[in-house]
VMD Tcl script that draws the C-alpha trace (Angstrom):
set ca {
  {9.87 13.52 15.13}
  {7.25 11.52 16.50}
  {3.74 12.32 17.81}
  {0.86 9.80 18.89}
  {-2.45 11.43 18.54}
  {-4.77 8.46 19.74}
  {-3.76 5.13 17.99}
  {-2.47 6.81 14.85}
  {1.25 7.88 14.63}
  {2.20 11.31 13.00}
  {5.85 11.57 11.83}
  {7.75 15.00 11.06}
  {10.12 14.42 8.26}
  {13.29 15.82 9.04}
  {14.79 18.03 6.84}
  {13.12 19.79 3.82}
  {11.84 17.64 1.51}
  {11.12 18.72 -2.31}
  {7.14 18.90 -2.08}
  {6.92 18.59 -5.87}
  {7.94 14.86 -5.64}
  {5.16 11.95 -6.17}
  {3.60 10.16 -4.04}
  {5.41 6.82 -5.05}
  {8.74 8.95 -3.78}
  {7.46 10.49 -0.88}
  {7.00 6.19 0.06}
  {10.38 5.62 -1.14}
  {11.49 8.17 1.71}
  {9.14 6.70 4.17}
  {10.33 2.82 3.82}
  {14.17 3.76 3.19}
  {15.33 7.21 5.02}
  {12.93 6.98 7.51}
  {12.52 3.33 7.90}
  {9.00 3.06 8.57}
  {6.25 1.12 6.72}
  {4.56 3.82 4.06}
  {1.31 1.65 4.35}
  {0.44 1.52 7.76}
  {-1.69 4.10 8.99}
  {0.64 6.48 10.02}
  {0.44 9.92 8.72}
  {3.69 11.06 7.12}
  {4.57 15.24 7.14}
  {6.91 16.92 5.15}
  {7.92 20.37 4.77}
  {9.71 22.06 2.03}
  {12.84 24.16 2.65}
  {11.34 27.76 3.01}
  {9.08 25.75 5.06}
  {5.79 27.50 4.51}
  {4.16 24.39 3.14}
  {3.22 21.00 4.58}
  {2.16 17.69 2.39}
  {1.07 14.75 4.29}
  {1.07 10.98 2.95}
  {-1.49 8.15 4.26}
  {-2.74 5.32 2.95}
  {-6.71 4.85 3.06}
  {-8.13 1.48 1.69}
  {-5.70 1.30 -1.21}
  {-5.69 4.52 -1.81}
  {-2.73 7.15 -1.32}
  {-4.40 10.22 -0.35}
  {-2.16 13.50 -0.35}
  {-3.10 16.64 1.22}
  {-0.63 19.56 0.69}
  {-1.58 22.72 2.95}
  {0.07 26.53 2.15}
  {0.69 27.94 6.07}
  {-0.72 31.34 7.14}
  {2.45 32.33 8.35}
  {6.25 32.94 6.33}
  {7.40 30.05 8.54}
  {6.83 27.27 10.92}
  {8.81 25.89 14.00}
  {10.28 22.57 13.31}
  {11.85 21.39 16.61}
}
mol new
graphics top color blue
foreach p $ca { graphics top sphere $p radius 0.5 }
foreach p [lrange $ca 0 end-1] q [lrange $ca 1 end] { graphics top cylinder $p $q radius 0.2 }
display resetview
């Protein structure tokens, strides 16, 4: 999934992902599964599989920033 909030492109992962991975194989997914360049300056989501938490990946200036977020709710839409 794709969204396009201003100039910066948010992608959905699809599929649960195993949040405990690093952030060198969270860019592994980006660049191979989801063939898309893991240092642009998209923002990358992915969910795990009770899907109750969210970690994004972005690169800032060198830097791979990763913010993991616990959801109010038991579970979240993914369309």
């Amino acid at each position: 999934m794709e969204l396009n909030p201003g100039n910066r492109k948010v992608y959905l992962r699809p599929g649960a992902t195993d949040l405990r991975k690093s952030i060198n194989t969270l860019s592994v997914i980006v660049e191979g599964k989801m063939k898309k360049d893991p240092y642009s300056e998209s923002v990358f989501l992915f969910y795990n599989r009770k899907k109750d938490k969210l970690k994004s990946k972005r690169l800032i200036k060198h830097r791979l920033p990763q913010f993991a977020v616990n959801l109010c709710k038991k579970e979240f839409l993914v369309l």
